[in-house]
Wavefront OBJ file of the C-alpha trace (Angstrom):
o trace
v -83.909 -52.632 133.977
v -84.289 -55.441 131.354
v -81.849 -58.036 131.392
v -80.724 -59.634 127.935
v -80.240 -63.437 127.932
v -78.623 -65.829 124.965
v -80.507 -68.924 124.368
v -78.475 -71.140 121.794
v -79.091 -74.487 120.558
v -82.343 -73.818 119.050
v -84.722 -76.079 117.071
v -84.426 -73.834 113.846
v -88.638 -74.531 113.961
v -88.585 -72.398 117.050
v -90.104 -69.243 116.910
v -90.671 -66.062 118.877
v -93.915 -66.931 119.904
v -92.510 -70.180 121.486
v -89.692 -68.711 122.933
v -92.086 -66.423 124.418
v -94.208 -68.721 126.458
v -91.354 -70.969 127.320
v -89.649 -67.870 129.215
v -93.155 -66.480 130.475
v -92.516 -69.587 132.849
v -89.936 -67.841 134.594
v -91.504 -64.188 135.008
v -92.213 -61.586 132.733
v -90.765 -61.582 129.226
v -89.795 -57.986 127.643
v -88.728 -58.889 124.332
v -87.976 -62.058 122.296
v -85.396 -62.451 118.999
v -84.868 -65.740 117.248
v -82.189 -64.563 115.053
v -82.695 -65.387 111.078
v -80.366 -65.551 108.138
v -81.041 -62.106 106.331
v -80.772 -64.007 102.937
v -83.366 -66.645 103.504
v -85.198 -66.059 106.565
v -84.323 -69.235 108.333
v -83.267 -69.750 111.997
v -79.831 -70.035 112.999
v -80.391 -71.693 116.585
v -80.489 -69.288 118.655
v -82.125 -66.447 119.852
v -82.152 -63.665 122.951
v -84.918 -62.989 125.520
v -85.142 -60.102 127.902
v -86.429 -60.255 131.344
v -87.907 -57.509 133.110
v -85.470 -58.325 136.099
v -82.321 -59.541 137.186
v -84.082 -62.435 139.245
v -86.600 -63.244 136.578
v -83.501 -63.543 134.094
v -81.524 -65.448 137.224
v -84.796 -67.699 137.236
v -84.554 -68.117 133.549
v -81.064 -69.406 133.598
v -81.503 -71.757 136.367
v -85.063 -73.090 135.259
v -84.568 -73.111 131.594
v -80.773 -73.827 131.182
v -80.503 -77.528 129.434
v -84.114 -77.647 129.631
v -84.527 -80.072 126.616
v -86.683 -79.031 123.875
v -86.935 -82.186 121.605
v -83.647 -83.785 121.304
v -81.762 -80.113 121.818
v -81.230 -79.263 125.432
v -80.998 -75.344 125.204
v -77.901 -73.348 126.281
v -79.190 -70.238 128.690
v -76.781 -67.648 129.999
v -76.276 -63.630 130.411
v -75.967 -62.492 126.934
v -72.455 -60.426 126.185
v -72.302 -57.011 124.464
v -71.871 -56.688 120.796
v -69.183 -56.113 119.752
v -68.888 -53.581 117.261
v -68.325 -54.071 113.348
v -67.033 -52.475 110.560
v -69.188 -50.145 108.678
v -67.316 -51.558 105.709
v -67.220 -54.314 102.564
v -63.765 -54.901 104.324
v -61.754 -53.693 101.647
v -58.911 -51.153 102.145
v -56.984 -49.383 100.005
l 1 2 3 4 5 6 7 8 9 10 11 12 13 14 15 16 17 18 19 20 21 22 23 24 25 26 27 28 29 30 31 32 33 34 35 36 37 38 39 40 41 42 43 44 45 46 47 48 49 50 51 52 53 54 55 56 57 58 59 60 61 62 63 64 65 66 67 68 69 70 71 72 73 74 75 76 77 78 79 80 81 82 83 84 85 86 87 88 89 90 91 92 93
């Protein structure tokens, strides 16, 4: 079962592919997501990465957790549900 992790404090250069490799570091990577403004396409610092494995993702946090990347050190943890949102524009009548 893969295991979701949250990886904040992103360069917003960062991209999947580097993501990707700097994970592959700590076992095998399922998925990558730096998450991007839907307007203009730009990173918003941070991303999520799935492991194949609890240890891999265990591995992850411990290895990768602060692990600075430039002057950013990154923020690696268990990523929470999502929470659900309104279908709506939030008006109400």
């Amino acid at each position: 079962m893969e295991v979701k992790l949250y990886v904040g404090n992103l360069s917003y250069l960062t991209t999947d592919d580097d993501l990707r490799t700097l994970f592959a570091r700590a076992g095998t990577v399922a998925s990558v997501a730096v998450i991007k403004d839907r307007e203009t396409g730009a990173s918003k610092g941070f991303g999520f990465v799935e492991m194949t494995t609890q240890a891999e993702a265990q591995n992850a946090i411990k290895m990768l957790d602060q692990y600075q990347i430039g002057e950013r050190p990154l923020k690696v943890n268990l990523a929470k549900p999502r929470e659900e949102r309104s279908s709506g524009s939030g008006y109400r009548r």
